[in-house]
N, C-alpha and C positions, 0 to 999 in steps of 0.2 A: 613888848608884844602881847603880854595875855592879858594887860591892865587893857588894853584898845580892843582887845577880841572878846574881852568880858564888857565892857561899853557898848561895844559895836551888837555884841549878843551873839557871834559868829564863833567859830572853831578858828583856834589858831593854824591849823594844817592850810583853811582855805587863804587866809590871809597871807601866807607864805607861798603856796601859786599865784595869786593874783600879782606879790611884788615881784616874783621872777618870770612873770608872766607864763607862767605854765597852763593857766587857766581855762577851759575849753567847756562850751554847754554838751551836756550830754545829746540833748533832743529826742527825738520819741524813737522808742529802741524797735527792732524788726524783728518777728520769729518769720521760720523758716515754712510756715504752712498759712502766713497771714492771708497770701493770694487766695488761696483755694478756700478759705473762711470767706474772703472777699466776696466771691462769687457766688457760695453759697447766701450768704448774705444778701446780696442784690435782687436773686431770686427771689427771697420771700421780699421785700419790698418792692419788688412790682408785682406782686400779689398784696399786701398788705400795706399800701403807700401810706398811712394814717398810722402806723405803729410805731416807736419809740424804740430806743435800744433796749431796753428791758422785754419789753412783749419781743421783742427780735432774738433778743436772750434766749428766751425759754422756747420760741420755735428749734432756733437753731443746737440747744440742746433736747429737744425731743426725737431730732433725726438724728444725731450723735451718739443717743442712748439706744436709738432701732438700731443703730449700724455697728452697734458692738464699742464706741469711741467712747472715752473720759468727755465728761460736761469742761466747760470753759465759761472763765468768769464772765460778768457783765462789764466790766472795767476795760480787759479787754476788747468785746464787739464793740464798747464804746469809741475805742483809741482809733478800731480799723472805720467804723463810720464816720469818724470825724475827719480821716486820713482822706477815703474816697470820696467824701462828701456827700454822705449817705442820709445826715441826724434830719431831723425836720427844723424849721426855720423856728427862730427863737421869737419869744415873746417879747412886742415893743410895745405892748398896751399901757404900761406904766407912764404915769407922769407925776414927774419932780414936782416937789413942791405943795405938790395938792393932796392932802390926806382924806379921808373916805372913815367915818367913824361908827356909822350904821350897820346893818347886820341886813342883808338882805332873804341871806336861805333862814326856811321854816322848820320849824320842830315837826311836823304833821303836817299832810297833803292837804290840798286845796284851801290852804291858808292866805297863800298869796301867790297870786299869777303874774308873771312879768311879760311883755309883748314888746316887740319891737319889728322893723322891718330892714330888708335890707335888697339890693340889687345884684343882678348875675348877668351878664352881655353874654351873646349869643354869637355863631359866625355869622347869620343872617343880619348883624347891626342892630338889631332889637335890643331889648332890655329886661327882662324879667323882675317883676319887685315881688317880692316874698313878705307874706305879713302872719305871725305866730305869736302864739301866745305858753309859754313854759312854764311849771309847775317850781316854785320855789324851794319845793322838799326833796322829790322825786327827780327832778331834770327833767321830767316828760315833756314833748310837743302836747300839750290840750289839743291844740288845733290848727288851723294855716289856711292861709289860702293864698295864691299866686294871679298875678294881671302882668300884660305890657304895658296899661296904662299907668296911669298915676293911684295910691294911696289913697283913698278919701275916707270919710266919718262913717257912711256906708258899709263898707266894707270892716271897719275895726267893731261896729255893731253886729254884724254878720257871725265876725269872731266871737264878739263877747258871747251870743246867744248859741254858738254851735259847743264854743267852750264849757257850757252850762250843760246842753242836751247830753254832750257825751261823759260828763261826770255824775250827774246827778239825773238824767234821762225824764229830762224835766223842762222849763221855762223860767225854772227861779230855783235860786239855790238855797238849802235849808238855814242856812247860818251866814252871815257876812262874809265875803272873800273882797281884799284887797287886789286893786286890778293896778301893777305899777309898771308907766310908762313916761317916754320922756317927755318936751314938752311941742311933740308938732301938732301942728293944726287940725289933725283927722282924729287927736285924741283930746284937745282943748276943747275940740266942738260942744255949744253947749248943749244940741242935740246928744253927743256922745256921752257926753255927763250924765246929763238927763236918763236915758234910756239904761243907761249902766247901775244908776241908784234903783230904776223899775225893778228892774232883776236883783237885785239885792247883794253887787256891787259896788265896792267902796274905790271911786277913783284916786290914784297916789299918782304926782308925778314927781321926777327928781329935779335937782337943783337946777340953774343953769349953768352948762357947760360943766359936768359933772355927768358923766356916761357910767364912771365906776357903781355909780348908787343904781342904777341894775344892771346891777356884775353877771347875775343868773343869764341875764338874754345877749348880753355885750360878748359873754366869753363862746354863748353859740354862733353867733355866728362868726367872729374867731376863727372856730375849729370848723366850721363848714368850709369857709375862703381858703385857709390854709392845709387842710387835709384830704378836702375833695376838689375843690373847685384847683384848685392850684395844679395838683398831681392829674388832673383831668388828661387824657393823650387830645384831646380837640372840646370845643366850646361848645355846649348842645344849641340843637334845633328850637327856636320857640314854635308852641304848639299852631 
């Protein structure tokens, strides 16, 4: 027995429940004041639908420590969000197979801008297309702008030049900034190119079928669809 429990890598005790079947999963254990964590809990997440167990953490130990109570791990809230179905939805943006070798965040601001655009329905059946452009160092929105129409070259010109006035309160930026987007048509435009080198604008776009090579704009909006748009109580009005 301890030559196969030393193979196996296991404790001889379990191997001698499992032959006389004494064996039994433990499962996720219960304390006696989980409920009332629970609730409290729920509470700050429909107040703060975008937070994690950790930020949930430290709310729900800042009223424990007003109210006279011992703090409580994160391990814990963890156990009880995951029990009531509390955590936020997991990340499925990965994919197999395809590695990403580049380096898209910048040492310093306005080195390189990443823009993408992406859609929001509406109850009225409308569509809202959202078009931005993000700071590769900072995370900052540069700039945006929204239509129910479609995307066009127009419009990503609009951005590159409002992205310029509000960082450099200007027409043209002092030093090259890399502008990296993917490859649709409203930033292929050779008008868009064109006007983007005026301004002193280095167009990059990424591979194809390669979303990860900008990470920076892909993972915004992510977190908008999933932390706001999602947890919305109903779909806004377009204007």
């Amino acid at each position: 027995m301890k030559t196969v429990a030393n193979t196996l890598g296991v404790a001889r005790s379990n191997l001698v429940e499992r032959r006389q079947g004494h064996h039994r999963s433990r499962g996720r254990y219960h304390k006696n004041d989980d409920d009332v964590l629970a609730a409290q809990i729920r509470k700050l997440i429909d107040q703060r639908p975008s937070y994690g167990y950790r930020r949930i953490t430290a709310l729900v130990n800042r009223q424990r420590t007003a109210d006279g109570k011992s703090r409580i791990n994160a391990k814990r809230v963890l156990r009880i969000m995951q029990i009531n179905h509390f955590t936020l939805e997991s990340h499925t943006g990965r994919r197999p197979g395809r590695t990403h070798d580049g380096v898209v965040i910048t040492l310093r601001s306005n080195m390189r801008w990443c823009s993408d655009h992406f859609e929001l329905a509406c109850r009225d059946q409308q569509v809202v297309r959202v078009l931005f452009a993000i700071d590769a160092c900072d995370s900052e929105i540069v700039a945006w702008s929204a239509t129910t129409a479609g995307i066009c070259g127009e419009m990503v010109r609009d951005l590159m030049i409002n992205c310029v006035e509000r960082r450099f309160a200007g027409t043209k930026v002092p030093h090259p900034i890399e502008w990296l987007s993917d490859n649709g048509s409203c930033y292929i435009a050779g008008d868009t190119r064109s006007f983007a080198r005026d301004i002193g604008l280095e167009p990059r776009t990424t591979p194809i079928e390669s979303p990860q090579s900008n990470g920076m704009a892909e993972a915004f909006v992510r977190t908008i669809k999933r932390d706001y748009v999602r947890v919305s109580p109903r779909p806004m009005r377009c204007p």
